[in-house]
C-alpha positions as CSV (number, residue, x, y, z in Angstrom):
1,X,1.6,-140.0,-86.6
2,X,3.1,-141.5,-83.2
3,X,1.4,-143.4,-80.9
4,X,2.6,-144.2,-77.0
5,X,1.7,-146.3,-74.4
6,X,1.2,-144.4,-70.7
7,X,0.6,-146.4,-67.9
8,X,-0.1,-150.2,-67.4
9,X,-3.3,-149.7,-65.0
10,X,-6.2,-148.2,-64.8
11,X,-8.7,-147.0,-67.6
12,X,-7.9,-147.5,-71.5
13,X,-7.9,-143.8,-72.9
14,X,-7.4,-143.2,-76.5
15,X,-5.7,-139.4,-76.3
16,X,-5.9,-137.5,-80.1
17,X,-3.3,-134.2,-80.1
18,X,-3.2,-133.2,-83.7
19,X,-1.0,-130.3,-82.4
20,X,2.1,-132.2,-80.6
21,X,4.6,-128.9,-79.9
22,X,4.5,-126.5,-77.4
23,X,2.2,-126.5,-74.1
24,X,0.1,-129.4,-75.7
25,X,2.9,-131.4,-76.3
26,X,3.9,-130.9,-72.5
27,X,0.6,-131.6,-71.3
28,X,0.1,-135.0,-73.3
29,X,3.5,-135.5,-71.7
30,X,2.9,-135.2,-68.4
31,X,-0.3,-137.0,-68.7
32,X,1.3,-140.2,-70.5
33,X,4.1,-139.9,-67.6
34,X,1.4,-139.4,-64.6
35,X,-1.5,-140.6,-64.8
36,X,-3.4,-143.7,-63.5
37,X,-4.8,-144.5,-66.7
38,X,-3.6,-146.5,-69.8
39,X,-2.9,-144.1,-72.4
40,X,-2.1,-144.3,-75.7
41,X,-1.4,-141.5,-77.9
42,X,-1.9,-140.8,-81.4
43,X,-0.6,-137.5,-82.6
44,X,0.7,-135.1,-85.7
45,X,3.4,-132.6,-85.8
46,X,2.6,-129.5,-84.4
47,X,2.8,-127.0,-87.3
48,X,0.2,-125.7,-90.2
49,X,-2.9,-125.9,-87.3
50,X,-5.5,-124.6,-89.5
51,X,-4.9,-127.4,-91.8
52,X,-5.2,-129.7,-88.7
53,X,-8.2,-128.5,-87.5
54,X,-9.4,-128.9,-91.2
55,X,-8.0,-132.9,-92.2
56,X,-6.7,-133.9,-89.1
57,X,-9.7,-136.0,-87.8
58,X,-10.3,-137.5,-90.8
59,X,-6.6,-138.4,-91.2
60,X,-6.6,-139.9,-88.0
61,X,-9.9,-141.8,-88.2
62,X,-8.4,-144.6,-88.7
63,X,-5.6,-144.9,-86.9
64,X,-8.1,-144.0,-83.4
65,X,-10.6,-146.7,-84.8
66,X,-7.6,-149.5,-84.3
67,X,-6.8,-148.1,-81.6
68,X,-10.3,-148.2,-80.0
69,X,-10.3,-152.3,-81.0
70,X,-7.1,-152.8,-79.9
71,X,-7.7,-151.3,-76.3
72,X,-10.7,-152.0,-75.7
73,X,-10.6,-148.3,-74.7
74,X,-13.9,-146.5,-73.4
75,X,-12.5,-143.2,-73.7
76,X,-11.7,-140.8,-76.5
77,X,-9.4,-137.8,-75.0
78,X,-9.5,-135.2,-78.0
79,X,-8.2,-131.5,-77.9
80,X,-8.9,-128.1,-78.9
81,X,-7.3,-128.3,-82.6
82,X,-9.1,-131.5,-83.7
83,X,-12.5,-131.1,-85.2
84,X,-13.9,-133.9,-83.0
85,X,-17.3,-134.0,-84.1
86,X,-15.9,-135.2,-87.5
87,X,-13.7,-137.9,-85.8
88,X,-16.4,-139.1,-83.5
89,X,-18.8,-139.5,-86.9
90,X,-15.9,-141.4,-88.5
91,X,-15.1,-143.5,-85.7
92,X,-18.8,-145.1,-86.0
93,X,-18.2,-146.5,-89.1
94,X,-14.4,-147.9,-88.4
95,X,-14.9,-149.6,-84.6
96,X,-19.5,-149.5,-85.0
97,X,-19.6,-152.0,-81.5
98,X,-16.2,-149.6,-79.4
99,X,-18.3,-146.5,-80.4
100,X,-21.4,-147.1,-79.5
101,X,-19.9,-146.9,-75.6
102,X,-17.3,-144.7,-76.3
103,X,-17.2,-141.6,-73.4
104,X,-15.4,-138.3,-75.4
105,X,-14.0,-135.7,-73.2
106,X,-12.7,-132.5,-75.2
107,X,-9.7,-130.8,-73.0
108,X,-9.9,-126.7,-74.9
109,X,-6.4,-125.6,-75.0
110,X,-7.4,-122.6,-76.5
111,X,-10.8,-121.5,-78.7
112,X,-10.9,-119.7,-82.1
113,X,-13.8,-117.5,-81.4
114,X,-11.9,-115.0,-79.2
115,X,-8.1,-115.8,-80.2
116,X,-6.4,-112.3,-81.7
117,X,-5.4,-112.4,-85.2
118,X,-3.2,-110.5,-87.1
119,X,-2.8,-106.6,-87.2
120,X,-3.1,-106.4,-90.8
121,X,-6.9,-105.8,-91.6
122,X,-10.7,-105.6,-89.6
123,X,-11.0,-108.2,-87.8
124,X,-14.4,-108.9,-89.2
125,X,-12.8,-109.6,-92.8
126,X,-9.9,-111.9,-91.1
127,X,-11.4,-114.0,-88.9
128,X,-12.3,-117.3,-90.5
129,X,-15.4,-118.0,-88.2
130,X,-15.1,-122.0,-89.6
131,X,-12.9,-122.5,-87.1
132,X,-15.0,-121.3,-83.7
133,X,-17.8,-123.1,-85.6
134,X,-15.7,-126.1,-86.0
135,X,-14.7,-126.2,-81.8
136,X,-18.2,-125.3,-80.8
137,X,-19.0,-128.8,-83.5
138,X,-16.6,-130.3,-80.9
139,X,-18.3,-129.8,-77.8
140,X,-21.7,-130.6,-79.5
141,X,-20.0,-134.5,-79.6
142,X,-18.3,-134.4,-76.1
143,X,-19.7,-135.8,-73.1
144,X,-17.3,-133.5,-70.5
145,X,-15.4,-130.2,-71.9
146,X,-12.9,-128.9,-69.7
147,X,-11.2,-126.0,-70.3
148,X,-8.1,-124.8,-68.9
149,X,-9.0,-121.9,-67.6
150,X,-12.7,-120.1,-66.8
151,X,-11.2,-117.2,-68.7
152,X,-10.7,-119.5,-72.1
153,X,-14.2,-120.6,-71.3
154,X,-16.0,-117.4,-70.7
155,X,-14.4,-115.6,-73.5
156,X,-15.4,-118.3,-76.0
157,X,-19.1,-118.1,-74.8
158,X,-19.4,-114.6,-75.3
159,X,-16.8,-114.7,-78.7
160,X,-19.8,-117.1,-80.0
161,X,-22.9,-115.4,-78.7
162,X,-21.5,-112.3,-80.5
163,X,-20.6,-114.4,-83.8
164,X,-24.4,-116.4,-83.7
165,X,-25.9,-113.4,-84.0
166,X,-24.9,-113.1,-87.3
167,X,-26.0,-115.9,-88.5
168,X,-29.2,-116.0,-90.6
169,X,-32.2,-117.5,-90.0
170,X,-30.9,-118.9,-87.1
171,X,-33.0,-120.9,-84.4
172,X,-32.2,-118.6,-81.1
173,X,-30.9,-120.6,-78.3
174,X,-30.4,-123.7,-79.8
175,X,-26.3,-123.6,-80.7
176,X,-26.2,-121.2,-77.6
177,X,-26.9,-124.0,-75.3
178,X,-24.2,-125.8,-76.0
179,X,-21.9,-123.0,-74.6
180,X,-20.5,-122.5,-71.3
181,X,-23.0,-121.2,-68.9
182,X,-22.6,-119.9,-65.2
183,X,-24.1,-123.0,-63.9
184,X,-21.1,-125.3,-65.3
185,X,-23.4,-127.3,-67.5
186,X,-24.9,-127.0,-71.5
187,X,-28.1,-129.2,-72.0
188,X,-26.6,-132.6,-71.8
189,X,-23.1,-131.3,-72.2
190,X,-21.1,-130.9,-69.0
191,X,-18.7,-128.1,-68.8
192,X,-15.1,-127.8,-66.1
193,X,-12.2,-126.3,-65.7
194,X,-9.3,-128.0,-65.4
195,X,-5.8,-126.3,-65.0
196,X,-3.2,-128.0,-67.0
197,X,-0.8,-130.0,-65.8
198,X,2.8,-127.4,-64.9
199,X,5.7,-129.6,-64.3
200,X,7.5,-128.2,-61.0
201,X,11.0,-126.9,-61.6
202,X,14.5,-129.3,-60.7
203,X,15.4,-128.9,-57.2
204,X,17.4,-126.0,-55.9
205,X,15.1,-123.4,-57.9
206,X,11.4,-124.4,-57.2
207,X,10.2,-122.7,-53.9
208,X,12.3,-120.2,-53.7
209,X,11.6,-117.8,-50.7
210,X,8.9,-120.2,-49.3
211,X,10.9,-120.7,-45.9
212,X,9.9,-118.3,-42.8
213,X,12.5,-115.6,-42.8
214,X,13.4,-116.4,-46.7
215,X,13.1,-113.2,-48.9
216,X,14.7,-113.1,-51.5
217,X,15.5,-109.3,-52.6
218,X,13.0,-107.1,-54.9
219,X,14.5,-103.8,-54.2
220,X,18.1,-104.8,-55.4
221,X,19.4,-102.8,-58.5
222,X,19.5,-103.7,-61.5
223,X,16.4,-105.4,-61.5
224,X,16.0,-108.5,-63.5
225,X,12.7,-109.2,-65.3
226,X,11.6,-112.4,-67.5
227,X,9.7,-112.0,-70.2
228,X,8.6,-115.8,-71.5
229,X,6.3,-115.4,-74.5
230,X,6.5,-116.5,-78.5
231,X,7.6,-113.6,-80.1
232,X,4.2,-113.0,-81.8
233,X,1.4,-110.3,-82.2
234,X,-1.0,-111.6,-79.6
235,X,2.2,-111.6,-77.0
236,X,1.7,-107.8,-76.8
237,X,5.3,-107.2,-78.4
238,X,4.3,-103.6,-78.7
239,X,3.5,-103.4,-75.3
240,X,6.9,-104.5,-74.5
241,X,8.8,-102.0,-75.8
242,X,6.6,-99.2,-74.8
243,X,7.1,-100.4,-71.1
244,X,10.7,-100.6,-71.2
245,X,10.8,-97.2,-73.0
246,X,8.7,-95.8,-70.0
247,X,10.7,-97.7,-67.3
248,X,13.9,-99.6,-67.8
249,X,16.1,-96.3,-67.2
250,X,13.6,-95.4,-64.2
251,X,13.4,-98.3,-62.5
252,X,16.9,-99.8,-63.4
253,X,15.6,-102.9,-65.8
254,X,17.4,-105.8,-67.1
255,X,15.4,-107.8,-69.7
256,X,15.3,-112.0,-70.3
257,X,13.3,-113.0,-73.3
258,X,12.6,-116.7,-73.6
259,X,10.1,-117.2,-75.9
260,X,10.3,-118.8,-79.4
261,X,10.3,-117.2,-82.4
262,X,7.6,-117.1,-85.0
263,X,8.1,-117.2,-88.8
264,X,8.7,-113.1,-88.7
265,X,10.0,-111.5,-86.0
266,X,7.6,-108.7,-84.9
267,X,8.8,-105.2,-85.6
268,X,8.6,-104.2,-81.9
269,X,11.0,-107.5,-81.0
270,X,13.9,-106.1,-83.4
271,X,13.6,-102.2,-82.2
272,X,13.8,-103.4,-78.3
273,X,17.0,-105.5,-78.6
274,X,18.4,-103.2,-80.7
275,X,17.3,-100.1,-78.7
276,X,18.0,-101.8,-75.4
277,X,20.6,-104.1,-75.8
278,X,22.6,-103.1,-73.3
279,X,20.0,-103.9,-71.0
280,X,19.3,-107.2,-72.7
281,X,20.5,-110.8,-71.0
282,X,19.5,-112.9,-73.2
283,X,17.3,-112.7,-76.3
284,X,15.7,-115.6,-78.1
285,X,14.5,-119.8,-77.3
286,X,16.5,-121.8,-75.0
287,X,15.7,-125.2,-75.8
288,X,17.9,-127.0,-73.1
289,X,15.5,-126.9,-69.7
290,X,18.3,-127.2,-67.6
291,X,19.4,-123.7,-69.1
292,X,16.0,-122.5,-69.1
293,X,15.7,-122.7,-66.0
294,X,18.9,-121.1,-65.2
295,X,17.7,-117.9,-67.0
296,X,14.6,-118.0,-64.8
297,X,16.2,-118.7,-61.7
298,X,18.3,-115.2,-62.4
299,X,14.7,-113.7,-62.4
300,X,13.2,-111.3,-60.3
301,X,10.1,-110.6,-61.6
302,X,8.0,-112.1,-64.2
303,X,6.1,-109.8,-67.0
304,X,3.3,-110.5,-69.6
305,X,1.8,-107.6,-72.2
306,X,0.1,-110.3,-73.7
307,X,-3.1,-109.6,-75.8
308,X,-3.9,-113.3,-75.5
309,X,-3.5,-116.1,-72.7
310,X,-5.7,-118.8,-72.2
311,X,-3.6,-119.8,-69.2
312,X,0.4,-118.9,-69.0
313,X,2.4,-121.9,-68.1
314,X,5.6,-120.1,-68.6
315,X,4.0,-117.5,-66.5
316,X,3.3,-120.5,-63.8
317,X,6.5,-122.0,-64.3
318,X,8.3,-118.4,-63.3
319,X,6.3,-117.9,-60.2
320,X,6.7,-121.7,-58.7
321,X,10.1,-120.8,-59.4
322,X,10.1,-117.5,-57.0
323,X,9.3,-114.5,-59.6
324,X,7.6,-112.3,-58.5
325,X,4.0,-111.1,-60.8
326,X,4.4,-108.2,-62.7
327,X,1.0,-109.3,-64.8
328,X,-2.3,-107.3,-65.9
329,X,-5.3,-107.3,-64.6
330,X,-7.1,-109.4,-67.8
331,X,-6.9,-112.6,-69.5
332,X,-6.3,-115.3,-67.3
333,X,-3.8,-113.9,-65.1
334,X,-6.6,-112.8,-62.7
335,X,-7.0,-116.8,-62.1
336,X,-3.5,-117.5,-61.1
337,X,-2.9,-114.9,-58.7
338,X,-4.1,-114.8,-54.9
339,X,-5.2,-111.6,-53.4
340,X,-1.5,-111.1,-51.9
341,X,-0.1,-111.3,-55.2
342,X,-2.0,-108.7,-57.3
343,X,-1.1,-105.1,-58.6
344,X,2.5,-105.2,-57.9
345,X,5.9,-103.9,-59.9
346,X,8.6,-103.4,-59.6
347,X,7.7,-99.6,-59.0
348,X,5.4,-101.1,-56.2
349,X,6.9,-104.4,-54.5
350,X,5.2,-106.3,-51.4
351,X,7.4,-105.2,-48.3
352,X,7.7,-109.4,-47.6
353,X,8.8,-111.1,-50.9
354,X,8.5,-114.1,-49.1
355,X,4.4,-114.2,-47.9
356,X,3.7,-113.6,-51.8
357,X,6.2,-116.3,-52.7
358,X,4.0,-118.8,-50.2
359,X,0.6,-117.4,-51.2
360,X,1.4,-118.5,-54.6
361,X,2.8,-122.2,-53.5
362,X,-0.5,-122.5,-52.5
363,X,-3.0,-121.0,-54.6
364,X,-1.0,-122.4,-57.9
365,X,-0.8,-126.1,-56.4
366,X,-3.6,-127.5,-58.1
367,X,-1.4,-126.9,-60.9
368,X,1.5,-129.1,-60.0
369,X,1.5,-131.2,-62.6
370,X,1.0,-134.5,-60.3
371,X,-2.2,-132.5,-58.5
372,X,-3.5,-131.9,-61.7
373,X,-3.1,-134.8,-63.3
374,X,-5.0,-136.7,-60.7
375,X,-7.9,-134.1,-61.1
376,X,-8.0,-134.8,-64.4
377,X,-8.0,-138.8,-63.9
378,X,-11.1,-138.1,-61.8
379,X,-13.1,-135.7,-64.3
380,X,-12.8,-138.9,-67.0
381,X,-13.8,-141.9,-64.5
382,X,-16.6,-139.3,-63.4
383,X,-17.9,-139.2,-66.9
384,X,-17.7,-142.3,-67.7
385,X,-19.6,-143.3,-64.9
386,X,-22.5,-140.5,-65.9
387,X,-22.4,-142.0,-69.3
388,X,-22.8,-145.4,-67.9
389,X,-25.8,-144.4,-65.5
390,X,-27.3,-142.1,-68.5
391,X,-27.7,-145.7,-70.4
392,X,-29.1,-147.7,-67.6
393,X,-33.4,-148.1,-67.5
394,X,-34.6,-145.0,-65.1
395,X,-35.6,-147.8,-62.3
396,X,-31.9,-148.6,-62.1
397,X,-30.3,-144.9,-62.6
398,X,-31.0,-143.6,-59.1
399,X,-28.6,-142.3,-57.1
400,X,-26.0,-142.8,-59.7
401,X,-25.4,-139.3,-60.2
402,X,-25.1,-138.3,-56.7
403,X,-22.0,-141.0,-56.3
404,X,-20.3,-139.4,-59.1
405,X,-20.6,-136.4,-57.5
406,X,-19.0,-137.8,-54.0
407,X,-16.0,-139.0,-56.6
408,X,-15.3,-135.5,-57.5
409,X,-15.8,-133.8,-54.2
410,X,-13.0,-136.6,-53.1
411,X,-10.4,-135.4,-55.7
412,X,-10.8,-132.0,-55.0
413,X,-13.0,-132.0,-58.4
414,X,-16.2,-129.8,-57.4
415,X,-14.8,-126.9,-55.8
416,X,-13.9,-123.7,-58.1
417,X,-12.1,-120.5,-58.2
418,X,-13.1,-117.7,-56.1
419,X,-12.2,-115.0,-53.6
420,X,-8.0,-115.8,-53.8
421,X,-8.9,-119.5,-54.0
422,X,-7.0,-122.0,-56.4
423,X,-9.5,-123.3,-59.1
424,X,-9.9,-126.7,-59.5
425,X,-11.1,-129.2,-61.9
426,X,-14.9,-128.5,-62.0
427,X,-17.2,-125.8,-61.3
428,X,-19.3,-122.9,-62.2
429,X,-18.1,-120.9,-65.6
430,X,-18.3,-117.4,-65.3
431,X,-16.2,-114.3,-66.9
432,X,-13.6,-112.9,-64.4
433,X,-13.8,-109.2,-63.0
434,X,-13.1,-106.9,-66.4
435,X,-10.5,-104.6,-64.5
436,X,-8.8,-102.1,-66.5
437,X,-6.1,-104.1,-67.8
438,X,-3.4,-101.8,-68.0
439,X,0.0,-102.9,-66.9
440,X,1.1,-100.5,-63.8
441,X,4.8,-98.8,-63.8
């Protein structure tokens, strides 16, 4: 357990990330380094996640309680792989008088009702439905969910409205209203989205092609291609090497994988750098950013065969750094690209590099992580203010929510994706166009 203090002013926070690796460690970072609220963090290694989603809140419980007296902090920021429900129920008993007036927001990384699991056996006899049950727990005891993407929530609503069903003797429409629902709200639970926070890349690589005249060359030969995903199943390993089977020779292909490793490389992973290796750059983690970088700046284009992505930072982080998208039409990736941006490879490149490169700038700055950061700010003073006005006597409530409202609408807060648009913090959840999904040659 580590705890860290985030800035001197504004709002006490207590943030809980029983996960600290990866994108949630980045994003705890970047709000700890960013934001106008007092943060202090109390965290766990990130490895063994199903036994943190299990004990973690009740190992923590204390540590958050002291926390709460020692802060005076009105605000419990809990993510995706903390049972928060059990935390929140813990909490009363450790700080009774800090609880009672405590505001929970629940940021959703990711959800275990429609995260792919292993190839091995039905999915039906794998899935250990405890866990979706356990998030949907989460958002029962949250007074704001926001989810990073409208894909991650959409796919959880339906993952769960599928999974209730089985469920006997169940009470219809009663755990369903605590989902997502196309108005943006559940009952008394208020639903968001809220892109995570990308940090921009070091000068000299971000923005690339964004001046008038500035395009950078697609039709050069060989062409380069990232690839920055874990080297796991839901990554669409398989994909992988059926794609550069069908087109690295075509199309001339060099290949830059960047992701980590998981505990067994995938069979696909092992045949591609053995079977293409001479068409390989570099294969494997780069932990150094300032290399990272370096092998993203040599980048071209930008690929994903994921199965899974709830949003794709290193998928954002490529294209603020000039890639071009070379992404499917499913998942979330629908999100992050603006109308100029969609259906192209390298088979099929936009005849100006450069308008693409700008469309991006703009459609992904609400992701910048200084951008989002504030939108996030706003989201937690907004719902503490709704929990505030929800406790006053009705006489005195008027208008309250109407101000809170005007808060968002200020910080960008209230608008939502749609039509090439950049989504922003709040607003209506619905499930993007289905598309066919197929990556094009």
């Amino acid at each position: 357990m580590t705890a860290e203090q985030g800035n001197a002013g504004g709002r006490a926070v207590i943030g809980v990330e029983p996960f600290d690796a990866g994108s949630h460690r980045a994003i705890r970072e970047s709000l700890a380094r960013r934001s106008r609220h007092r943060w202090t963090w109390i965290t766990r290694p990130g490895r063994a996640w199903k036994w943190r989603m299990r004990t973690a809140a009740l190992e923590l419980a204390e540590d958050v309680g002291a926390a709460l007296e020692a802060t005076g902090a009105s605000v419990l920021f809990a993510t995706s792989l903390l049972g928060t429900a059990e935390l929140v129920a813990a909490i009363r008993r450790l700080a009774p008088r800090r609880s009672a007036r405590l505001t929970v927001v629940l940021y959703m990384h990711e959800n275990q009702a429609a995260y792919p699991i292993g190839p091995s056996a039905p999915e039906i006899a794998r899935r250990d439905v405890q866990f979706a049950l356990t998030n949907l727990a989460s958002i029962a005891a949250a007074d704001l969910v926001l989810w990073n993407s409208r894909w991650n929530a959409a796919s959880f609503a339906a993952a769960m409205r599928r999974l209730l069903r089985r469920a006997p003797d169940r009470r219809p429409g009663v755990l369903e209203s605590l989902l997502p629902g196309d108005d943006g709200t559940a009952g008394a639970i208020r639903h968001g989205i809220a892109w995570p926070p990308v940090e921009p890349p070091p000068d000299g690589i971000a923005w690339r092609g964004q001046g008038p005249g500035d395009e950078a060359p697609v039709l050069q030969k060989p062409v380069r291609v990232l690839w920055p995903h874990r080297w796991e199943h839901d990554k669409g390993p398989d994909g992988l090497l059926d794609l550069a089977r069908r087109d690295a020779e075509r199309l001339d292909l060099r290949f830059t994988l960047l992701g980590a490793r998981g505990r067994a490389v995938p069979r696909a992973i092992e045949i591609l750098c053995d079977e293409f290796a001479a068409r390989i750059d570099h294969a494997g983690y780069v932990p150094d950013r300032a290399a990272y970088w370096a092998h993203v700046a040599a980048c071209d284009w930008v690929l994903s065969t994921a199965r899974h992505e709830f949003f794709g930072i290193a998928v954002t982080e490529a294209l603020l750094a000039g890639c071009l998208p070379w992404l499917p039409d499913r998942l979330s990736y629908p999100e992050l690209l603006p109308a100029e941006a969609r259906g192209l490879t390298p088979a099929h490149p936009p005849p100006e590099p450069g308008v693409v490169r700008r469309a991006l700038a703009r459609h992904l700055a609400p992701a910048m992580a200084a951008a989002s950061v504030a939108r996030i700010d706003a989201e937690i003073e907004a719902a503490v203010r709704r929990r505030a006005a929800q406790a006053m006597p009705d006489d005195l409530r008027d208008g309250r929510s109407d101000d809170v409202a005007e808060d968002l609408a200020d910080h960008g807060a209230v608008h939502g994706p749609h039509d090439g648009t950049a989504p922003a913090a709040a607003g209506p959840v619905r499930e993007p166009p289905a598309g066919d999904g197929s990556i094009r040659p």
